[in-house]
C-alpha positions in Angstrom: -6.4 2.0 69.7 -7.4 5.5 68.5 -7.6 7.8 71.7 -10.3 10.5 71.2 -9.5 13.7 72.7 -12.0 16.0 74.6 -12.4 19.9 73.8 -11.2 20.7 77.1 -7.8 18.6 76.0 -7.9 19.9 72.5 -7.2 23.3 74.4 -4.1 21.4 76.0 -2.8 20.6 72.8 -3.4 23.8 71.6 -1.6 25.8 74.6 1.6 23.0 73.8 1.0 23.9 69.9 1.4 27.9 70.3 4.4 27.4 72.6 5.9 25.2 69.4 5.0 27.8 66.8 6.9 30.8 69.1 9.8 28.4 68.5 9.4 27.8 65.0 9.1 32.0 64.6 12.1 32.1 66.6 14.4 29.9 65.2 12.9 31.1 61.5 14.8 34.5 62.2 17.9 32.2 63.5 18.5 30.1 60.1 21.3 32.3 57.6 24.2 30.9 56.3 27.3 30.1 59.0 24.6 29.3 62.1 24.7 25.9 63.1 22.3 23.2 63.8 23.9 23.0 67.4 22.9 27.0 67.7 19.5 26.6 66.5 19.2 23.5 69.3 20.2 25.4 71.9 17.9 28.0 71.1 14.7 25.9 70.9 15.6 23.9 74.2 16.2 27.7 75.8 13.0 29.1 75.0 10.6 26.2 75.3 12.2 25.5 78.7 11.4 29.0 79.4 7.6 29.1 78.6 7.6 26.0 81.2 7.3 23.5 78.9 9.6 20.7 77.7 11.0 19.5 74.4 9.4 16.4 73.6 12.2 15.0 71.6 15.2 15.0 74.0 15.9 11.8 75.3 13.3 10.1 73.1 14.6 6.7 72.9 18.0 8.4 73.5 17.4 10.9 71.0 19.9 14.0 71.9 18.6 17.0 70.6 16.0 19.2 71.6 14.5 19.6 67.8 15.6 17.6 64.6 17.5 19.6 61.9 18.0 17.7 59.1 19.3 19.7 56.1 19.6 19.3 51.6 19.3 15.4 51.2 18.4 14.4 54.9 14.6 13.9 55.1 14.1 13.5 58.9 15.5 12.9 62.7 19.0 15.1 62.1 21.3 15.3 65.4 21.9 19.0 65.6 25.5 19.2 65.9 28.7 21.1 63.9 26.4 21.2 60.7 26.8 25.1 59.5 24.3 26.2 57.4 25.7 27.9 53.3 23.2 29.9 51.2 21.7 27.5 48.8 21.0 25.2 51.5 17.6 24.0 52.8 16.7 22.7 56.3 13.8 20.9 57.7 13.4 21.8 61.4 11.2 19.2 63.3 10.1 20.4 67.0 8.1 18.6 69.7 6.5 20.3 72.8 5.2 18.8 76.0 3.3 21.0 78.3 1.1 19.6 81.3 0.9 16.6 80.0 0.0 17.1 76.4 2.3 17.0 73.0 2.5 19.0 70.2 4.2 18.2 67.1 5.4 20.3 63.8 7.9 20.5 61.5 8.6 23.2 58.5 11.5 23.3 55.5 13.2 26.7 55.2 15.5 28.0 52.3 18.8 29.5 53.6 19.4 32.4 51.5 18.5 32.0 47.4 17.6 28.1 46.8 18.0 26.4 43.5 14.3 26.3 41.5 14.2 22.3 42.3 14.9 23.6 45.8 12.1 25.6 45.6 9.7 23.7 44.0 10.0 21.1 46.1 9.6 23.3 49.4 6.6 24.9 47.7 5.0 21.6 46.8 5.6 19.3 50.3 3.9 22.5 52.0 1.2 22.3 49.5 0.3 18.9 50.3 -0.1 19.5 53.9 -2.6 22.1 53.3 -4.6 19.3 51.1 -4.1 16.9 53.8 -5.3 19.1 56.7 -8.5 19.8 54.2 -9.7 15.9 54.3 -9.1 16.0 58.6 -12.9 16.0 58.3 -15.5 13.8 60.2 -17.1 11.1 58.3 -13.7 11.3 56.2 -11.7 8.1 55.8 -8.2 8.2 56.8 -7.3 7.3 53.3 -8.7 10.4 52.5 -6.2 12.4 53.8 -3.1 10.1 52.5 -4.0 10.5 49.1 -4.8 14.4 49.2 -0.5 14.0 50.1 0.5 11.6 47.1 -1.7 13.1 44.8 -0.8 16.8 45.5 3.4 15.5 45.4 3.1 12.8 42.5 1.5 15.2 40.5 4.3 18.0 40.5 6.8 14.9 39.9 8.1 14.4 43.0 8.2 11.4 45.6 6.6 10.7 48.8 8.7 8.9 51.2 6.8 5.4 51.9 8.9 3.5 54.6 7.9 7.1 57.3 4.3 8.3 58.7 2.9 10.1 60.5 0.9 9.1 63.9 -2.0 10.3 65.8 -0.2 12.0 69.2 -1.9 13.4 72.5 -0.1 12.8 75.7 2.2 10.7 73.9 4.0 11.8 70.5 3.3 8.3 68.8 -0.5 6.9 69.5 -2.6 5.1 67.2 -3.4 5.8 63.8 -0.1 5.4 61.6 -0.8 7.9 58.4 1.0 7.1 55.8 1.4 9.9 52.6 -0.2 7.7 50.4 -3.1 5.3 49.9 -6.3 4.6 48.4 -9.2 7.6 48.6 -12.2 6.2 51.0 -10.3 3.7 52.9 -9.0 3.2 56.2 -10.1 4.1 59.6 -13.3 6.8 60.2 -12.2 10.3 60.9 -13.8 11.0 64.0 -14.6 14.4 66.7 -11.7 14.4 69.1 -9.2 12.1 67.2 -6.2 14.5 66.9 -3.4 13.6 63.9 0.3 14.3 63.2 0.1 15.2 59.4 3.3 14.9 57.8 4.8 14.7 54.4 7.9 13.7 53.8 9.4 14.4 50.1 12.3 13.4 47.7 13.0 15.7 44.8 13.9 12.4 43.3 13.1 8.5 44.3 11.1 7.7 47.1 13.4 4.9 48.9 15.6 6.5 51.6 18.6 4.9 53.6 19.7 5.4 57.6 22.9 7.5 58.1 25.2 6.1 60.1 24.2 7.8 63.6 20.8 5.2 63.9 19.2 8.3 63.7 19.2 10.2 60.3 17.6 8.9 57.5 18.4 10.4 53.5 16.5 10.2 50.5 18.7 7.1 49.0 19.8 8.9 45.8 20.9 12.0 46.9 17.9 14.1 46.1 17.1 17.2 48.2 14.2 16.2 50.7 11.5 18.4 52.5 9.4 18.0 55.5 6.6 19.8 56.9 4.4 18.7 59.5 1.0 19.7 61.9 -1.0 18.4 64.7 -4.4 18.9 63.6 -7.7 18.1 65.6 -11.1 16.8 63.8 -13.6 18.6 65.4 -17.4 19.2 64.8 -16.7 22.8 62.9 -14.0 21.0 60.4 -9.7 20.7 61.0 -8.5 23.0 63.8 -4.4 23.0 63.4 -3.3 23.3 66.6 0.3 24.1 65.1 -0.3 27.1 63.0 2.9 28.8 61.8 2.4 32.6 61.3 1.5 32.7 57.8 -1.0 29.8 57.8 -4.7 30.3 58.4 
């Protein structure tokens, strides 16, 4: 069951969401070669706990960390841990926030120092299809919609979305009803409604599309060793069009 959300907990969300985008900006300025993933962790947990909030991810089904790190060919859930960052690298830094009640989910893909051009092209295009996808977060759209704006937007820069991972809708809990796959069929799916509130999330291998699970139960790698990205936003359908309630810095 799709749980619609009222303007009043939109607002919720959105006071969870800045909290999340602080720690993004924070831990942006953190990410240079030789810092661990442990480092950036402890910051996030620091400063979330300090605007009186809570990390949503800690102790998620025994989940350890406060944020997932999960660097080069590692496409989601990374344990921080001993992992140190070398110039060339790239990371994708997942964070969840609770506050009063309400979550807010986003993830971003960061560069550490120069990056190879696949490394960059591949950063430039999974961020590229969120921004399509968070176009179609419409009323009277069809969830479909706003898979394909994903696959299209990847597949057509030659790269692959991940098929086996989705994203969710989320609200006081991270997963709720839909499950929003990256790809699909334009005009299909469930109605895009006011007050249904989505985890957009696109997942990408620079190479094939199949992943494997890493030994922890948690990790999960694109399966051939091809450098992965993944950004991600909470975004609410409302009557004046998508509001992101997860907006990094630099996005509108």
């Amino acid at each position: 069951m799709i749980i619609k959300k009222s303007p009043a907990e939109i607002d919720a969300m959105a006071a969870a969401g800045d909290i999340l985008v602080r720690t993004m900006d924070l831990l942006a300025g953190k990410i240079r070669p030789g810092v661990s993933t442990r480092e950036l962790d402890s910051a996030a947990e620091k400063f979330i706990r300090s605007q009186g909030a809570t990390p949503a991810f800690k102790g998620y089904r025994g989940f350890p960390g406060s944020i997932c790190a999960s660097p080069n060919d590692m496409v989601v859930h990374g344990i921080p841990g001993r992992f140190k960052l070398s110039r060339g690298d790239i990371l994708s830094v997942d964070i969840g926030v609770v506050k009063d009640g309400w979550v807010a989910d986003a993830a971003r893909a960061f560069g550490v120092g120069d990056i190879s051009p696949v490394a960059a092209k591949l950063l430039e295009v999974t961020e590229a299809s969120l921004f399509a996808a968070v176009e179609q977060c419409r009323v009277g759209n069809r969830l479909g919609d706003v898979s394909h704006a994903v696959q299209a937007r990847v597949e057509g820069d030659g790269l692959s979305v991940v098929r086996s991972l989705v994203g969710h809708g989320i609200g006081r809990s991270m997963h709720e009803d839909p499950q929003i796959p990256n790809y699909g069929d334009p005009g299909r799916g469930p109605l895009l409604e006011e007050g249904m509130v989505l985890a957009v999330e696109p997942m990408v291998n620079a190479g094939r599309h199949t992943v494997r699970m890493g030994d922890d139960g948690w990790s999960i790698f694109s399966q051939d060793g091809s450098l992965a990205a993944h950004f991600e936003f909470t975004v609410a359908i409302t009557a004046d069009g998508p509001r992101v309630l997860t907006p990094w810095h630099d996005a509108e």
